[in-house]
C-alpha positions in Angstrom: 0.0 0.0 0.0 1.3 3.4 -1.0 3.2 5.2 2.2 2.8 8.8 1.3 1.0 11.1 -1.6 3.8 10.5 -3.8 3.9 6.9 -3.9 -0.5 7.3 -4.6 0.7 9.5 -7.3 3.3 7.4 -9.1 0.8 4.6 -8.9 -2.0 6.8 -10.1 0.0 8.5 -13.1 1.2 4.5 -13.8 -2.5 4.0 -14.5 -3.3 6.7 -16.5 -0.1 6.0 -18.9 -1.5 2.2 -18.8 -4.9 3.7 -19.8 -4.0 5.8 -22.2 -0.9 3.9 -23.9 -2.3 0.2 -24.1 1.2 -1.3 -24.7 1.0 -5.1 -23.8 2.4 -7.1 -21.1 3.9 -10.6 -20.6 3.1 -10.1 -17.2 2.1 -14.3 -15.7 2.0 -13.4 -11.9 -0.8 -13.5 -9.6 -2.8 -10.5 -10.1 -5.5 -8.5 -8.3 -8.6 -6.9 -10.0 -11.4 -4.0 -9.3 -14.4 -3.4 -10.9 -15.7 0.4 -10.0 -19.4 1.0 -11.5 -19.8 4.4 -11.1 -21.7 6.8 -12.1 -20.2 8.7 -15.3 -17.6 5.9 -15.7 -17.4 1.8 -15.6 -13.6 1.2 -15.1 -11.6 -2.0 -14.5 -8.1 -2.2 -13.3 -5.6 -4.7 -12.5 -2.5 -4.8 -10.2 0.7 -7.2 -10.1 1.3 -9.3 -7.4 2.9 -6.1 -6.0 -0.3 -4.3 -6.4 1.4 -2.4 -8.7 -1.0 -1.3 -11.6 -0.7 -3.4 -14.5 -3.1 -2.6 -17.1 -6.9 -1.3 -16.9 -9.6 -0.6 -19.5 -12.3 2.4 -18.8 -15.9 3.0 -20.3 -17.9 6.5 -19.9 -21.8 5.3 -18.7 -24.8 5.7 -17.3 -26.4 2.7 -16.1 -25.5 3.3 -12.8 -26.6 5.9 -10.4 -25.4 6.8 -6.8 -24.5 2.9 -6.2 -27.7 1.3 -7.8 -27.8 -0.3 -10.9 -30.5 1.4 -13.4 -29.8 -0.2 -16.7 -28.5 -4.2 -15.7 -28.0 -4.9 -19.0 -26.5 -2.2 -20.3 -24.2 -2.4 -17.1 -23.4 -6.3 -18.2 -22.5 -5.9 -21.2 -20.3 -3.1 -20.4 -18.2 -4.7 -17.8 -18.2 -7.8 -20.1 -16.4 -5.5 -22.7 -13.9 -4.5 -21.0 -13.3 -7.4 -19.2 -12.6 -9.1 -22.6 -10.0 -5.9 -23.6 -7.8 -6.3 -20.6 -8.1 -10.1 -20.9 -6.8 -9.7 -24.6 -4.0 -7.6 -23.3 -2.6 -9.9 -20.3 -3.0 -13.2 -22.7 -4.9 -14.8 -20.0 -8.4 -15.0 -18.5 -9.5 -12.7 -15.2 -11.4 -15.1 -12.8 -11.4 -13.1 -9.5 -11.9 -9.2 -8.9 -13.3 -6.8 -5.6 -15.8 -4.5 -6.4 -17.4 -1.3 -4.2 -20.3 0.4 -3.1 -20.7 4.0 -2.1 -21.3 4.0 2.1 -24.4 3.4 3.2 -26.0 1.2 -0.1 -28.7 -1.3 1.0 -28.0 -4.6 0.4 -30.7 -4.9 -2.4 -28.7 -2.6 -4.4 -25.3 -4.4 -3.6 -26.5 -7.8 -4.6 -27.4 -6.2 -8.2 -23.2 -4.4 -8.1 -22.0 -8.2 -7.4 -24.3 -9.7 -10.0 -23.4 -7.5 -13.0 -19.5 -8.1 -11.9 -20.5 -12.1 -11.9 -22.4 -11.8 -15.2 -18.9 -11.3 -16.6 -17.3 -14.4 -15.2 -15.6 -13.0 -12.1 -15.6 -14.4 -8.8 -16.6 -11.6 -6.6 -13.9 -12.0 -3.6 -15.2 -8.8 -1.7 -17.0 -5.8 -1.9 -15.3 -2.5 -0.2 -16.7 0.7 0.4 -15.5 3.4 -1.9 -14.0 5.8 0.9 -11.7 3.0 2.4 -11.2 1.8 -0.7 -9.9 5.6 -1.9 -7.9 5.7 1.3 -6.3 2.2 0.6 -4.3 4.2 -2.2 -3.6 7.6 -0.8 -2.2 5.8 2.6 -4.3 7.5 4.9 -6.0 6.3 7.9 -7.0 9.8 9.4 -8.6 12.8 7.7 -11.9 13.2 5.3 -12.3 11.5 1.8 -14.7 13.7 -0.2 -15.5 12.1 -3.4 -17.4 14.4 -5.8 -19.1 11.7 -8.1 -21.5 12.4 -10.9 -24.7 12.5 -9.3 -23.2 13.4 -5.3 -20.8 14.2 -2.7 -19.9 11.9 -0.7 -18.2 12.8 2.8 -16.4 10.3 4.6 -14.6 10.5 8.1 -11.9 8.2 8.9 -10.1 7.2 12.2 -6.7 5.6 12.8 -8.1 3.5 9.9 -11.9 3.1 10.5 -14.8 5.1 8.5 -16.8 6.7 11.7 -18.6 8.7 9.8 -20.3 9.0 6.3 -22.6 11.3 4.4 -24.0 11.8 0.7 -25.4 15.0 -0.9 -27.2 15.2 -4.0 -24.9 17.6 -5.7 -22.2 16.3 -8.2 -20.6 16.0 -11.8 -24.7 16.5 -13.3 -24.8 20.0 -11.9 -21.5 20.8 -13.2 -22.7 19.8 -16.4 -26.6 21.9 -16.1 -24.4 25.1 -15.6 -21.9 24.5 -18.2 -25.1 23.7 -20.5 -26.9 26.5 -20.0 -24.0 29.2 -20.2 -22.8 28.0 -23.4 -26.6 26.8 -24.9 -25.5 23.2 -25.2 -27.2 20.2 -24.3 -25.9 17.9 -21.3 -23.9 15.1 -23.3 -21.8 18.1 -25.0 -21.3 19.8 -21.7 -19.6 16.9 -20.2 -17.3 16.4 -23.6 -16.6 20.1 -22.7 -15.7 19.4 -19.0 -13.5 16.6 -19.8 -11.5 18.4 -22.1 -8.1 18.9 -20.1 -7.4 21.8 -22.8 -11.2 23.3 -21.9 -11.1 23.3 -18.1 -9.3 26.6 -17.1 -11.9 27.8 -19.1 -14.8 26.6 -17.6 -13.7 27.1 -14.2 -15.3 30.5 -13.8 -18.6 29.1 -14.7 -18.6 26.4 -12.6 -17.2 28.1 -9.6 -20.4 28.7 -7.8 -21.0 25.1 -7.7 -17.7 24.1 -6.6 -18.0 26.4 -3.6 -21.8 24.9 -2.8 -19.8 21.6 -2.6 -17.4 23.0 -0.4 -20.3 23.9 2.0 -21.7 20.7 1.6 -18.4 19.5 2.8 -17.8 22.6 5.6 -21.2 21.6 7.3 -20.5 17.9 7.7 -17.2 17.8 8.9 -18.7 20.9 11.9 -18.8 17.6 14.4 -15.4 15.7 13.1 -12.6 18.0 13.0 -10.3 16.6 10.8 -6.6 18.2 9.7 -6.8 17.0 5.9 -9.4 17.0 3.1 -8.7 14.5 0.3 -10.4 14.6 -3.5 -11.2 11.9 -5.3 -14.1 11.3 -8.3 -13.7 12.3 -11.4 -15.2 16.0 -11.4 -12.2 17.0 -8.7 -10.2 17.3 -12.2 -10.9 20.4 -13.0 -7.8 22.6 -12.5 -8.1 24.8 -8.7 -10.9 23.0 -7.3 -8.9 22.0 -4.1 -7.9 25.5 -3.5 -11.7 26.4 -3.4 -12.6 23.9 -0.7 -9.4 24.6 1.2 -10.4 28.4 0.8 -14.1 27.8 1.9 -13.9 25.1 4.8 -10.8 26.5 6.0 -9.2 22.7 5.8 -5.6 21.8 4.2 -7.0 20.2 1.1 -5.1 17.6 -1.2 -6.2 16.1 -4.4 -3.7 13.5 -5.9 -2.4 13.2 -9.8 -5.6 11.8 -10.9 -8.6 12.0 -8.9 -11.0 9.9 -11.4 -8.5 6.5 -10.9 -8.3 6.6 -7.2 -11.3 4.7 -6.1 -11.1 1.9 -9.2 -7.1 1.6 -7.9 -8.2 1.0 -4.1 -10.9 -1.2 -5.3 -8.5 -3.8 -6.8 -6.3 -3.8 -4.1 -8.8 -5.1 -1.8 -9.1 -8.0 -4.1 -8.6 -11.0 -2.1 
């Protein structure tokens, strides 16, 4: 398990490359796996027997929402897809992974997680909830993981290692994507094409501000009752460029968000794989 922020950022920037590059490997070790159904993105990754990150295939979607499943099929077939692409790349067949559930999911809705992840012909092993799993990779054991998803906010507390505390607002990567919508006269799909665009966000920034700093109260008003000395970032809408320095501005809390925000969650997932 990574030691400090720097070690979570080499193995998060490792990922990305992996992602992005799609160069092979001859790798015949044991290996760990994750499967993270989130919101805006389905993403599967896959560690050495060093749990360092070995290759990893990502799909954007929406057939989940907040942790339940609202197109199965769609959600199947998906995770069957990429499943088959990072089989193709390691030359051998995936037969165990861990997947996740945002705190607090009822166990209705985290039967249906395990059983699109066992429509693709993967032993579930265990299913971890996304804040330790997030915390697995940055190394912390103390401190607040906020993830800013696509639909919420979720707040987590941890102590010397435990989640004591959890909490999940309805205010996420969608509203970012209303206000980008209406300010440029676009519909939703091209908004979030515009907020993904690394090249776009600096732009964008001003317009989205105001909902940053409503997530930052979101944040501020949870964490009244459990001081903490450190917020950290994770979910894929904590990419756009100065958003930690808004909710370090506005709860008054050192705030750290690591290399990638989107991977952190899908790394932490497959290191929990048993």
């Amino acid at each position: 398990m990574p030691q400090n922020l720097e070690e979570a950022n080499n193995m998060i920037n490792l990922m990305t490359d992996l992602l992005e590059k799609k160069t092979g490997t001859d790798y015949k070790g044991k290996i760990y796996t994750g499967v993270d159904l989130g919101t805006a993105n389905i993403v599967v990754t896959v560690l050495d027997e060093e749990r360092r990150p070995l290759t990893g295939a990502l799909y954007p979607a929406k057939v989940v929402k907040d942790g339940l499943v609202v197109d199965y099929i769609g959600a199947v077939q998906i995770v069957r897809r990429l499943v088959s692409q990072v089989e193709e790349e390691l030359g051998f067949s995936l037969e165990r992974a861990a997947t996740a559930i945002p705190p607090g999911t009822r166990p209705g809705d985290t039967r249906a997680i395990v059983n699109v992840v066992e429509s693709a012909d993967l032993e579930v092993t265990s299913v971890v909830d996304e804040p330790t799993a997030a915390a697995s990779v940055l190394g912390i054991t103390n401190g607040a993981v906020v993830d800013v998803g696509g639909g919420t906010t979720g707040i987590s507390v941890l102590k010397d290692g435990e989640v004591v505390y959890t909490a999940d607002e309805p205010t996420g990567g969608t509203h970012f994507n209303l206000v980008i919508a209406g300010n440029h006269q676009i519909d939703f799909d091209e908004a979030e094409k515009l907020k993904r665009d690394p090249a776009r966000r600096r732009d964008i920034f001003p317009i989205v501000l105001p909902v940053i700093q409503k997530v930052s109260a979101i944040i501020a008003s949870h964490l009244r009752n459990y001081p903490v000395e450190e917020i950290y970032l994770v979910g894929g809408t904590c990419c756009l460029e100065g958003f930690e320095k808004v909710v370090e501005k506005e709860t008054g809390i050192k705030t750290i968000k690591p290399a990638n925000p989107l991977l952190v969650t899908p790394l932490g997932i497959a290191m929990h794989c048993k």
